[in-house]
DODRENLO-655583 format. One line per field, with one value per residue (C-alpha): x, y, z; residue number from 1. Coordinates in pm, 1 decimal, decimal comma. Layout:
<patis>
c1: c(X:...)
c2: c(Y:...)
c3: c(Z:...)
nr: c(NUM:...)
</patis>
This chain:
<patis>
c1: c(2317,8:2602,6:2556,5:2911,5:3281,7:3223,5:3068,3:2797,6:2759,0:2486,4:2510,3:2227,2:2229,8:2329,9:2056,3:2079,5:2143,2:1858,8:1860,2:1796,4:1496,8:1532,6:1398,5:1657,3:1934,9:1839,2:1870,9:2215,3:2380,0:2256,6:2407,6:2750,1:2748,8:2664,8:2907,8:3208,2:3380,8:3263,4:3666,3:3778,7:4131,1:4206,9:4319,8:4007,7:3749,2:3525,8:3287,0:2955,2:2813,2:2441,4:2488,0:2167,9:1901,8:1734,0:1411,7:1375,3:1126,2:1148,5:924,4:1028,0:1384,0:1389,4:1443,7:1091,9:1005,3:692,3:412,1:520,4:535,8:195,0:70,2:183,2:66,8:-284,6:-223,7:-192,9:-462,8:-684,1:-509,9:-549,4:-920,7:-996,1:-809,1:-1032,0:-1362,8:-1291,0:-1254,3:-1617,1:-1947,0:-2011,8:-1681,7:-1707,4:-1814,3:-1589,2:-1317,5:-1530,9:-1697,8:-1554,2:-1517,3:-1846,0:-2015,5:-1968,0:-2074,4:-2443,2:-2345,7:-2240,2:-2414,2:-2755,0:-2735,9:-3133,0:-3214,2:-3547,5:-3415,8:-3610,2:-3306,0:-3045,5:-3085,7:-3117,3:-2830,9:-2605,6:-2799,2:-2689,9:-2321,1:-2273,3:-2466,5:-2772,1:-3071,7:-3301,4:-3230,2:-3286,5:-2904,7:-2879,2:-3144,3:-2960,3:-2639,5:-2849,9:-2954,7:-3339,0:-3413,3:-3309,5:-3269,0:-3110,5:-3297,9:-3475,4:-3811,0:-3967,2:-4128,5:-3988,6:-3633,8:-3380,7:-3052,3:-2921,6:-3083,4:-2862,9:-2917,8:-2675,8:-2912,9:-3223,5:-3122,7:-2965,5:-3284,2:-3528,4:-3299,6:-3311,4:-3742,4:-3746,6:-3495,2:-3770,5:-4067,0:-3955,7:-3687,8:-3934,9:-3899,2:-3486,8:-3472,2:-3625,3:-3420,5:-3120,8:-2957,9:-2682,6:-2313,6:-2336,9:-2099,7:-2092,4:-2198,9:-2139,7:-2331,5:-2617,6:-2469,1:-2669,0:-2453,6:-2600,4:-2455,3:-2268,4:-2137,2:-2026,8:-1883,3:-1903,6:-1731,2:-1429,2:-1480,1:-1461,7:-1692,5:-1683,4:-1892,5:-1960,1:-2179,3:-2330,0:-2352,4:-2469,4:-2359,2:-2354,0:-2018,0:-1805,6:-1424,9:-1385,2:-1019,5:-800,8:-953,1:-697,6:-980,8:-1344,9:-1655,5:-1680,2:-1323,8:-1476,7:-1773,9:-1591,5:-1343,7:-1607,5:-1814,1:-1481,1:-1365,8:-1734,0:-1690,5:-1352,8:-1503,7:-1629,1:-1359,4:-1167,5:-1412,2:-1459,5:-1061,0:-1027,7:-1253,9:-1074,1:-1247,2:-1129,9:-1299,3:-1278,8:-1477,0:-1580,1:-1721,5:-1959,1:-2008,9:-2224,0:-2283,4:-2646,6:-2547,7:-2433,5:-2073,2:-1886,4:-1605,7:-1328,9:-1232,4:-1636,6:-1491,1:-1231,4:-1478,2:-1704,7:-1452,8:-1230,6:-1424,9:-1783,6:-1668,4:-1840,2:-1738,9:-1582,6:-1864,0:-2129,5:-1908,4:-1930,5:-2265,6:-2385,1:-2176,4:-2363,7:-2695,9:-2641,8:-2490,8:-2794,1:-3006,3:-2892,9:-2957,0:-3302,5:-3392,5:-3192,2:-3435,0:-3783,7:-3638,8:-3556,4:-3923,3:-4119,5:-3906,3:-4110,8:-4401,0:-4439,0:-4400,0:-4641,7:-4898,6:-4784,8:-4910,1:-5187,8:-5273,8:-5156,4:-4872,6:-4583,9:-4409,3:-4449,2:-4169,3:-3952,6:-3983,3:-3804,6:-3801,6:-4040,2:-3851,2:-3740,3:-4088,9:-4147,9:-3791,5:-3919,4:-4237,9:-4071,8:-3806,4:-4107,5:-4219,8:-3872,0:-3827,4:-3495,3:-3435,9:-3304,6)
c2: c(-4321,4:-4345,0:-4632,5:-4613,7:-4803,0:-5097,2:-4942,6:-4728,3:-4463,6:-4276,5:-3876,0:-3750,9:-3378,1:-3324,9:-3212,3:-2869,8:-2832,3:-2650,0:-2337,5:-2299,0:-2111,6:-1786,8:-2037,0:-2286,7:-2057,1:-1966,3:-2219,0:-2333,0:-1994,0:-2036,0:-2434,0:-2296,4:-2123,9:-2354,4:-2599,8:-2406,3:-2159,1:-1782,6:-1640,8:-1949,7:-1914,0:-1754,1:-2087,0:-2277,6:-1995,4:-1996,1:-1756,2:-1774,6:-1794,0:-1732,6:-1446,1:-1465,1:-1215,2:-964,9:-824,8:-482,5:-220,8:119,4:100,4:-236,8:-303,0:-721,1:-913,8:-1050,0:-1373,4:-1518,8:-1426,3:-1088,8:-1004,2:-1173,0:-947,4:-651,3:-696,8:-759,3:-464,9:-253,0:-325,7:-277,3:28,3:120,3:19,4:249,9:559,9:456,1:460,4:748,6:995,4:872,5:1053,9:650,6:651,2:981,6:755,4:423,8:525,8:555,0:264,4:-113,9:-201,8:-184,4:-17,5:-264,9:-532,8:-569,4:-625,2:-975,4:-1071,8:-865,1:-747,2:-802,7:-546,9:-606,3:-663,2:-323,7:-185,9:-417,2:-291,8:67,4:65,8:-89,5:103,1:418,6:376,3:267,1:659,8:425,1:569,2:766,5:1074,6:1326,6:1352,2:1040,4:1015,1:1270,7:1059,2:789,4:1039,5:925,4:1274,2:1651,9:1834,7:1740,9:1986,1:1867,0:1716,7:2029,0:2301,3:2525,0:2402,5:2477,1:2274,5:1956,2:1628,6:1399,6:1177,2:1400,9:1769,5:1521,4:1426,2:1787,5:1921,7:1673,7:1670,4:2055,0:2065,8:1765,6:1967,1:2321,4:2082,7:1900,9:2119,0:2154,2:1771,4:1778,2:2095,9:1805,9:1542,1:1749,4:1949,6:2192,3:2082,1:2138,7:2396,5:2586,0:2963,6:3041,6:2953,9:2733,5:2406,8:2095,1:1792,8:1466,7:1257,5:1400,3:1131,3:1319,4:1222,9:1453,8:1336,7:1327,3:1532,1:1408,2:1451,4:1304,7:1525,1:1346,7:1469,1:1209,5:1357,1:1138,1:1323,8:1162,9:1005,3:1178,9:1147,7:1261,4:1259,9:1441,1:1531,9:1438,6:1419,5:1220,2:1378,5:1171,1:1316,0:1696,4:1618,8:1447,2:1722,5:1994,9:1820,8:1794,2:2130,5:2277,3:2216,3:2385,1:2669,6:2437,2:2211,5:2513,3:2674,2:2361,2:2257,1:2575,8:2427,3:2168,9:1960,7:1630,3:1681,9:1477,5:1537,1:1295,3:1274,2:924,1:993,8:797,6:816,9:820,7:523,2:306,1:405,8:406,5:678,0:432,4:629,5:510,2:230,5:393,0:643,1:367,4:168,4:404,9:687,5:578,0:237,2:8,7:-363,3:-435,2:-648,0:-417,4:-147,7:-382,4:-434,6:-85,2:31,2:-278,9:-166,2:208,0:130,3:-55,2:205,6:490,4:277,0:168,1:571,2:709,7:464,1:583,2:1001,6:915,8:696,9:1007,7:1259,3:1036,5:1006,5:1363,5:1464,1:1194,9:1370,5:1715,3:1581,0:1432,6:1765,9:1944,7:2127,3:1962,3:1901,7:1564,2:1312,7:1190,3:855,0:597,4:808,9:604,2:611,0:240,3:129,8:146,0:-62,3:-321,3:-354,7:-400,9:-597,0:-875,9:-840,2:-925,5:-652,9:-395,3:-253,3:67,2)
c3: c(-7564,6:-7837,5:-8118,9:-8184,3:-8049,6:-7838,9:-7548,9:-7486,0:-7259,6:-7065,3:-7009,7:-6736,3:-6658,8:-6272,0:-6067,1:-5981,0:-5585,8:-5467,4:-5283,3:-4930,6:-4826,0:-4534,5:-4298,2:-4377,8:-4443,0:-4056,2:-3900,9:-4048,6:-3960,0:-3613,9:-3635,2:-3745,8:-3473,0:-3225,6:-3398,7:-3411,0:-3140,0:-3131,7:-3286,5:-3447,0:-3584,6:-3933,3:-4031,1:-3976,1:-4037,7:-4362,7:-4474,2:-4448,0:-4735,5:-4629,2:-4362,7:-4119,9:-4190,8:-3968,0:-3951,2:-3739,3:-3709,7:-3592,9:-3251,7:-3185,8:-3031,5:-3063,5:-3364,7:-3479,3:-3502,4:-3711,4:-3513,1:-3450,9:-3768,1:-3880,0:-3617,4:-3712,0:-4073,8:-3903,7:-3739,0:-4014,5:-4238,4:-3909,9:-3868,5:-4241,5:-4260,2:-3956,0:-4099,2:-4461,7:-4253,3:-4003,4:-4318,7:-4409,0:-4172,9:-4089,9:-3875,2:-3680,1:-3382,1:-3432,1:-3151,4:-2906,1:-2931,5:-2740,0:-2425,2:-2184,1:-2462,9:-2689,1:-2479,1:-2637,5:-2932,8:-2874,8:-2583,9:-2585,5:-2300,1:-2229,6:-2493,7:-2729,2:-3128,4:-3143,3:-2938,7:-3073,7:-3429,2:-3382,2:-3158,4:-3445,1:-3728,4:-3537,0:-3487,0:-3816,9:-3923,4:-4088,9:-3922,7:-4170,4:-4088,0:-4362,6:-4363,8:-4381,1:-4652,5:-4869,9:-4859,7:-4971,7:-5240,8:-5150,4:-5040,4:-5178,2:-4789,6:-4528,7:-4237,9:-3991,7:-4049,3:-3778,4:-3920,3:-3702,2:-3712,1:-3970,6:-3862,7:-4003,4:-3903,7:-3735,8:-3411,6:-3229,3:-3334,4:-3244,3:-2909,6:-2770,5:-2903,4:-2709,9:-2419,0:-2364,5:-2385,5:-2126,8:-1920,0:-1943,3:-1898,9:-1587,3:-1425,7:-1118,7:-1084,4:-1129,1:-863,4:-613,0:-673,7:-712,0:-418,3:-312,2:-193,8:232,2:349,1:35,7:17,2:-385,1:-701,3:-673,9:-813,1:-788,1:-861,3:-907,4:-638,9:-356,0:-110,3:223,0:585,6:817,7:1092,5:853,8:679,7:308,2:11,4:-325,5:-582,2:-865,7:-1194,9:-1488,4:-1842,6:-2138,1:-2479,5:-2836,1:-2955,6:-3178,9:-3260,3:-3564,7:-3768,1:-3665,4:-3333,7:-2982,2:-2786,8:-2807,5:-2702,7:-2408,1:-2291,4:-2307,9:-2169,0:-1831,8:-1823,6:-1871,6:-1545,3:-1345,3:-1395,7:-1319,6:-943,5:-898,7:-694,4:-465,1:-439,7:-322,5:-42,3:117,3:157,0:308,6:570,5:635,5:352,9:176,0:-154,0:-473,5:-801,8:-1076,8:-1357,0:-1503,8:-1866,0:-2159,9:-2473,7:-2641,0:-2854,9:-2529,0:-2534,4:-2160,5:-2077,7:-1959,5:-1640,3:-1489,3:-1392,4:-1185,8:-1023,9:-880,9:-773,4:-588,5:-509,4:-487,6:-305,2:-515,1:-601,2:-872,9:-1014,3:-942,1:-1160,3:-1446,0:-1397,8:-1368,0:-1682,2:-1897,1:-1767,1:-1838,3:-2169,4:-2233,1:-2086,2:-2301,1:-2621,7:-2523,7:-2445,4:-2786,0:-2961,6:-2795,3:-2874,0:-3207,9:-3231,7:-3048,0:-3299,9:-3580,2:-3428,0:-3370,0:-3739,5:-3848,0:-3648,2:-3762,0:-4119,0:-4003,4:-3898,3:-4236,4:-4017,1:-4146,2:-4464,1:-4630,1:-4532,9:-4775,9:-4912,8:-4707,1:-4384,5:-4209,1:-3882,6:-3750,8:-3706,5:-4099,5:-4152,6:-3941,6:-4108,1:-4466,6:-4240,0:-4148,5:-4512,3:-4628,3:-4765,1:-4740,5:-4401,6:-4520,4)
nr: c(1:2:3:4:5:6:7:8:9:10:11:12:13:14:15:16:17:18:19:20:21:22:23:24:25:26:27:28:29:30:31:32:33:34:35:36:37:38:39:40:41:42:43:44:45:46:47:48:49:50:51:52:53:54:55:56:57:58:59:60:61:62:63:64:65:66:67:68:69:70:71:72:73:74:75:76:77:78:79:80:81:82:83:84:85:86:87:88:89:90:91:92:93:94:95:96:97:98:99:100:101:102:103:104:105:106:107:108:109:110:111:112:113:114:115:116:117:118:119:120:121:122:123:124:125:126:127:128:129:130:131:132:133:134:135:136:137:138:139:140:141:142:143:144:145:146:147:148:149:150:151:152:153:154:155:156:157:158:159:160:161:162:163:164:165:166:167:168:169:170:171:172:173:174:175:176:177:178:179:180:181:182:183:184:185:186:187:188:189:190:191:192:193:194:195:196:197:198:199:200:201:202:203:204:205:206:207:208:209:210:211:212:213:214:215:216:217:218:219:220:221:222:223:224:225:226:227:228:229:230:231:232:233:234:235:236:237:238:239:240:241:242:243:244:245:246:247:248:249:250:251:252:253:254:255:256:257:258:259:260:261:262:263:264:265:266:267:268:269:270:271:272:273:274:275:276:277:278:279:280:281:282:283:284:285:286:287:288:289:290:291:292:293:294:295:296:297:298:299:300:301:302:303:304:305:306:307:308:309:310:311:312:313:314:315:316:317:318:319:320:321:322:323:324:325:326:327:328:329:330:331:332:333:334:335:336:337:338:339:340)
</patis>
């Protein structure tokens, strides 16, 4: 406002024009255009002054539009978490897990909470173990809780160790239920199912093998993967002797893990070479899964038991505090107390 003259006048600043955003500057490239013909002549033709802006990545050919991108930004940080908590001992086992496997976790799948928590406790390398217990720093060795055993106490050492003195104590029971492949002169072999025809002449051969998870960094291939190739590649020999007979012969492998995880290719071998439904597949995979879970959590409650009563008897070293086995972390559980 100016007091002197005649007249007064009024001097507002101009509002700045603002800026158009990436979105906006977008859409107006793509309505130029639209609005005007793709080689307009030299004459008529003005530059753009906000070219249009593109967003590539290497392993993806097509531009990206907003969802793609959000999801590959979710992608990585899953991607980076998993790399963060494979390097940790918690994460050996994370790969192997999902699918079937992971089916309980959400749905139950008819287990007892007894089951349910020491089948999460265990993937997640939470058990009280003495290893476990000397990560925890609650405990100064990490050996195994047997007198007469001097290896590393993990779930995996506790359950080949169990498995192999069931094996000695009932291997006159597993030589009944087991038998020999028909037709076949050479080793002794006793697969656990064989599924024959004889009129023509076709055999499937098919092995089970439950094995703890492991897929450790850096590693191409899970234990699961070993374990089926290891089963399939047993019965070579015989696959051979009986095509020379004029055999159709096909070999498979159904592999678990002790902590309920399912080798994806089960699926495939019930379906398509034991000839069972689709839903009955599923089924049988939840059921195992659940199975091996429910039988990991009695070993590792016997494996307990047994060294309570070797101090009971003043035959076994005293247990370190905390080491109660799962029984004692659901007692301070109902107490409200810590579950570790």
């Amino acid at each position: 406002m100016s007091s002197r003259g005649s007249s007064s006048t009024l001097s507002l600043p101009l509002r700045p024009t603002p800026k158009p955003t990436v979105q906006r500057r977008h859409w107006l490239a793509v309505g130029e255009r639209a609005a005007h013909p793709a080689h307009p002549p030299p004459s008529t033709q003005a530059p753009c002054r906000h070219p249009r802006s593109v967003f590539r990545v290497p392993h993806h050919n097509k531009l990206l539009d907003h969802k793609t991108v959000l999801r590959y930004v979710r992608l990585y940080l899953k991607i980076r978490h998993q790399t963060r908590w494979k390097d940790l001992d918690q994460g050996n086992t994370v790969r192997v897990h999902g699918g079937p496997g992971a089916k309980f976790v959400s749905t139950g799948a008819g287990m007892s909470d007894d089951d349910y928590r020491f089948g999460v406790k265990a993937r997640l390398n939470q058990v009280d173990t003495n290893s476990v217990l000397k990560r925890k720093r609650q405990t100064s060795r990490k050996t195994c809780r047997d007198s007469t055993c001097s290896e590393t106490e993990t779930l995996a050492h506790i359950g080949s160790k169990i498995r192999s003195a069931l094996e000695r104590a009932k291997s006159t029971a597993e030589l009944r239920l087991k038998q020999t492949v028909p037709e076949y002169t050479g080793a002794a072999l006793r697969p656990d199912i064989v599924l024959q025809n004889v009129a023509a002449k076709k055999m499937v051969i098919a092995d089970l093998a439950v094995t703890f998870e492991e897929h450790a960094a850096g590693t191409r291939h899970s234990s699961l993967q070993l374990s089926h190739d290891h089963k399939t590649l047993k019965y070579q020999p015989i696959v051979a002797e009986l095509r020379l007979k004029e055999w159709q012969v096909q070999t498979a492998a159904i592999v678990y893990g002790s902590l309920g995880s399912v080798q994806p290719s089960n699926f495939k071998t019930y379906t398509e070479k034991l000839k069972l439904h689709k839903d009955e597949a599923r089924q049988l995979d939840l059921q195992l899964s659940s199975h091996c879970i429910h039988a990991s959590h009695h070993i590792w409650d016997w494996h307990c038991w047994r060294h309570r009563e070797g101090q009971r008897s003043g035959n076994a070293p005293r247990a370190p505090r905390g080491s109660g086995g799962p029984r004692g972390a659901h007692r301070r559980l109902e107490h409200g107390g810590r579950g570790r």
